[in-house]
C-alpha positions in Angstrom: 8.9 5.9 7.7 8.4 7.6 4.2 8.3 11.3 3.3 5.3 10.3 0.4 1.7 10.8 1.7 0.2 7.8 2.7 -3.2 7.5 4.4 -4.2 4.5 6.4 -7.1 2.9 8.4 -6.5 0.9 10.9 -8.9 -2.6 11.3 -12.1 -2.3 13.1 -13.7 -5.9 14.4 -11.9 -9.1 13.9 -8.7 -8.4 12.5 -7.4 -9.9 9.1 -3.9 -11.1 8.8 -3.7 -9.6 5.5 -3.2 -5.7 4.7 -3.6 -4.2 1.1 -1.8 -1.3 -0.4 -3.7 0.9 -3.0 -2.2 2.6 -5.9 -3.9 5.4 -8.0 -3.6 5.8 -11.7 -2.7 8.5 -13.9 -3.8 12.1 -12.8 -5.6 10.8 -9.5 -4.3 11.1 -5.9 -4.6 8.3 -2.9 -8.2 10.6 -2.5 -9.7 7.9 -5.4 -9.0 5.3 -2.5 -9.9 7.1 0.5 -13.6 7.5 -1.0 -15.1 4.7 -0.3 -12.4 1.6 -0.6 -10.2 2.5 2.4 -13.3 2.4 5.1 -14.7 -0.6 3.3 -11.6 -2.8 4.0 -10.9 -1.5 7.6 -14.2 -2.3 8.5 -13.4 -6.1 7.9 -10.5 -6.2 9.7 -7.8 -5.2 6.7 -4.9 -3.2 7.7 -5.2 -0.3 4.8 -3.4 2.0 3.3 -3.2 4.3 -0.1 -0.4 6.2 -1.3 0.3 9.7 -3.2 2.8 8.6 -5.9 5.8 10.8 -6.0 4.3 14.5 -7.7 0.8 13.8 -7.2 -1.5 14.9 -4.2 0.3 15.9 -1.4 3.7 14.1 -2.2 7.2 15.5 -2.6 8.0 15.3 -6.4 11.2 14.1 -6.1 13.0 15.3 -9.2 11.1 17.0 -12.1 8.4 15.5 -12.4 8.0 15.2 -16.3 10.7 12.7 -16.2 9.6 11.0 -13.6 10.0 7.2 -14.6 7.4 3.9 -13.9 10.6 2.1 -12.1 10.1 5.7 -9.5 6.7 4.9 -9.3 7.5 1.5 -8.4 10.4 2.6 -5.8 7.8 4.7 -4.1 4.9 1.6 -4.0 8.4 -0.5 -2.4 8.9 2.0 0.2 5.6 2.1 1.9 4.7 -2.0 1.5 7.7 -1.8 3.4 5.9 -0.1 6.0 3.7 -2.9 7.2 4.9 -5.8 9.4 3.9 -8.5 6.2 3.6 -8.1 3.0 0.5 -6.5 1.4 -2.1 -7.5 -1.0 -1.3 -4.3 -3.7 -4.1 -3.2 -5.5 -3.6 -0.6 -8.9 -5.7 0.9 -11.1 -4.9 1.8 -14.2 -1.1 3.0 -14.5 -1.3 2.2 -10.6 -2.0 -1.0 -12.4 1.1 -1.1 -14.4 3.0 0.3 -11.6 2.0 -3.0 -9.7 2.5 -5.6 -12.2 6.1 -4.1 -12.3 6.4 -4.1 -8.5 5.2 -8.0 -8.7 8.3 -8.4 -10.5 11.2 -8.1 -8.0 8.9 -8.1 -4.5 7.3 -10.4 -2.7 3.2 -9.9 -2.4 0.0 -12.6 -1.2 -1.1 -11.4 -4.1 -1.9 -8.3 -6.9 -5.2 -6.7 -7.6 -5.6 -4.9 -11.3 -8.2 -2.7 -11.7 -8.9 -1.2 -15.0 -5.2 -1.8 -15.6 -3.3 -0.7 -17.8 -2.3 -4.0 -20.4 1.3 -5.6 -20.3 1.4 -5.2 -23.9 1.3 -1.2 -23.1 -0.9 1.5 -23.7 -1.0 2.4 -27.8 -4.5 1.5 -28.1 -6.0 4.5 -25.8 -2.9 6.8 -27.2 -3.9 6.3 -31.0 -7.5 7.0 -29.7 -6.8 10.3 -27.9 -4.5 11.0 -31.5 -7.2 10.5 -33.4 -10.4 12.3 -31.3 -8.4 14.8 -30.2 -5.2 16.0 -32.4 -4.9 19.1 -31.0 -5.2 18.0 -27.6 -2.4 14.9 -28.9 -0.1 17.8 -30.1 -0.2 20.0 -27.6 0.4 17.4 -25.0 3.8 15.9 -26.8 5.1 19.7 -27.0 4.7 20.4 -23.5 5.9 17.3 -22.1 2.5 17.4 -20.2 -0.9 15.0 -20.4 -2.6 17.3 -18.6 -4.3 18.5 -21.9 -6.1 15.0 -22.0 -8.1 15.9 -18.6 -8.2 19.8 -19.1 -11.6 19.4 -20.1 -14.4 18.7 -17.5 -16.5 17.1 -19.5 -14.2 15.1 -21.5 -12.4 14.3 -18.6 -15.6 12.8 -17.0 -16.4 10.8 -20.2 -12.9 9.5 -20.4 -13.1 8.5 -16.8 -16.8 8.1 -15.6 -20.0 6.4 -17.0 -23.1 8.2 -17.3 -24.1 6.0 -14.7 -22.7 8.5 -12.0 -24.9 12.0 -11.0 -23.3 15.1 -12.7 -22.4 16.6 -9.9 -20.0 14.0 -8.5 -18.5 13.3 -11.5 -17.7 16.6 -11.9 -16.5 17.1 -8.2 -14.2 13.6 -9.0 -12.5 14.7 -12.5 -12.2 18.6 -10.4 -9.7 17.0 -8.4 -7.1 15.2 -11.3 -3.9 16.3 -12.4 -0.5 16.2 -14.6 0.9 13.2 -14.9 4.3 12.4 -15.7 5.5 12.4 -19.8 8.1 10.3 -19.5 6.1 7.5 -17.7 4.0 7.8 -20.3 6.5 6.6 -23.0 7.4 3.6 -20.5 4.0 2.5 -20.6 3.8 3.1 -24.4 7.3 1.4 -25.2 10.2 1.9 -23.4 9.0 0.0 -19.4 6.8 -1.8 -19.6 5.2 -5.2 -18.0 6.7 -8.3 -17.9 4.2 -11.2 -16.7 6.5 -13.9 -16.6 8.4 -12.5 -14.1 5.3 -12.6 -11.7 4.7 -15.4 -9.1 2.0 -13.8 -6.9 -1.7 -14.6 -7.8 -3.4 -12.0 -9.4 -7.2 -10.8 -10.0 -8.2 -8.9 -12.9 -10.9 -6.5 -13.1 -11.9 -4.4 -16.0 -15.3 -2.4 -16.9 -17.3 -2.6 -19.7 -18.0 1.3 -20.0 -14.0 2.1 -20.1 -13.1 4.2 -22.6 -9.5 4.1 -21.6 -8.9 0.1 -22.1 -11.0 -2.2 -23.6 -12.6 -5.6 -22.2 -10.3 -7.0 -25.1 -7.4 -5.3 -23.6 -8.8 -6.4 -20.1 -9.3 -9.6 -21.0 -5.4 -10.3 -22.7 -4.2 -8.6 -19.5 -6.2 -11.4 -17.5 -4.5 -14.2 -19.9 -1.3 -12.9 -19.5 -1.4 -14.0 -16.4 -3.3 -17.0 -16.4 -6.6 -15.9 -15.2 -10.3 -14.7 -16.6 -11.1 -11.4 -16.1 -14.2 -10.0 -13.8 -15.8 -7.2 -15.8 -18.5 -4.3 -14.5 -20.8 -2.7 -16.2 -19.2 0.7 -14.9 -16.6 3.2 -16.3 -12.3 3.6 -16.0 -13.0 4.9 -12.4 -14.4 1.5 -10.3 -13.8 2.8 -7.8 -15.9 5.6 -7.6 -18.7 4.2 -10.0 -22.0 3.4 -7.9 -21.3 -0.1 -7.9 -18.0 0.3 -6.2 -19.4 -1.6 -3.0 -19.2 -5.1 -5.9 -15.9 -4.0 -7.1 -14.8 -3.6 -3.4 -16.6 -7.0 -2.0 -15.5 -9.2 -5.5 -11.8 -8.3 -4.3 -12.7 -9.0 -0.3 -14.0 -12.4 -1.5 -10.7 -12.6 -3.4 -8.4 -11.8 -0.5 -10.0 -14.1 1.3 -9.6 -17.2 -0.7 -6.1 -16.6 -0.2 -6.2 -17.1 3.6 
């Protein structure tokens, strides 16, 4: 049992021996998953299940949550894999990303999933960016402790997180529903926590999109290397999951899974 918000699908049809885990990214909520991904995988027989990180949708915070660190993220991912009777395929996007490539470190896993993840080599590139379009924006969030400023915007929080590719009005109904995110576990994935590939042993897929204005297919691509793979790149934005093509994000990792028996 777990106090976080988890919510789960059991299989429909022939049942597959392997379950997944998902886990959001920065200022999203298990709700990302439960769109479209969750249903997708029960329907072919995948145990599945999505979790609120600790502060975020309808999870307990746990402490305060600006100093919430990437190794409490991690904790909380731990605690509901532990929930199933094997293992789980986990998939992250984004920090969720980071969040798993950490978890890979010390747990076992069939296998890890990055989606639009955050790089091993940390997040500078799209925290000079924001610096540099926004200032203000940059200031403000460093003296509150807070990167809520970064998404305050509607609009900019669509064009930071969804292509043009989506209709207006659910892009704006998707970036309605995002949130603070945690300060300090911003710093680990700038510099203080963050990936360590070597320590990984479970096969992983990369998959990045070529609309991202958060990391870039180079990013994507070095985060593929670093653990000995190629990268599988949409044309889509930060959010694959919620992009129209989700359904070839969804069946590229179903194909995946299933390679792995």
């Amino acid at each position: 049992m777990t106090s976080l918000h988890v919510v789960r699908r059991e299989p429909r049809g022939k049942p597959h021996p392997t379950p997944l885990l998902f886990v959001h990214g920065a200022w999203h909520g298990a709700w990302c998953w439960e769109e479209h991904f969750l249903d997708f995988f029960a329907d072919r027989g995948h145990q599945v299940a999505a979790l609120d990180l600790r502060g975020h949708g309808s999870s307990p915070t746990r402490g305060r949550f600006r100093t919430t660190r990437m190794r409490d993220y991690v904790a909380d991912v731990a605690e509901v894999a532990a929930t199933f009777d094997t293992p789980p395929v986990v998939v992250g996007h984004s920090m969720g990303g980071m969040v798993v490539q950490q978890y890979l470190e010390n747990h076992p896993a069939p296998g890890g999933v990055l989606v639009a993840s955050g790089p091993p080599r940390g997040v500078i590139g799209i925290t000079l960016k924001i610096a540099r379009q926004h200032p203000l924006r940059f200031l403000r969030m460093n003296a509150t402790w807070s990167l809520y400023p970064v998404v305050a915007d509607p609009e900019d929080a669509r064009e930071l997180l969804l292509s043009d590719l989506l209709d207006d009005v659910t892009a704006l109904g998707y970036v309605a529903r995002v949130q603070d995110e945690s300060y300090v576990a911003f710093l680990d994935m700038l510099v203080l926590d963050r990936p360590r590939p070597r320590r990984v042993r479970a096969p992983m897929l990369v998959l990045g999109a070529s609309r991202d204005a958060i990391f870039t297919p180079r990013e994507v691509a070095a985060t593929a290397a670093a653990y000995g793979t190629s990268a599988v790149m949409f044309d889509a934005g930060h959010d694959l999951m919620l992009e129209p093509l989700w359904p070839e994000v969804a069946g590229a990792i179903a194909d995946w899974v299933a390679e792995l028996g």
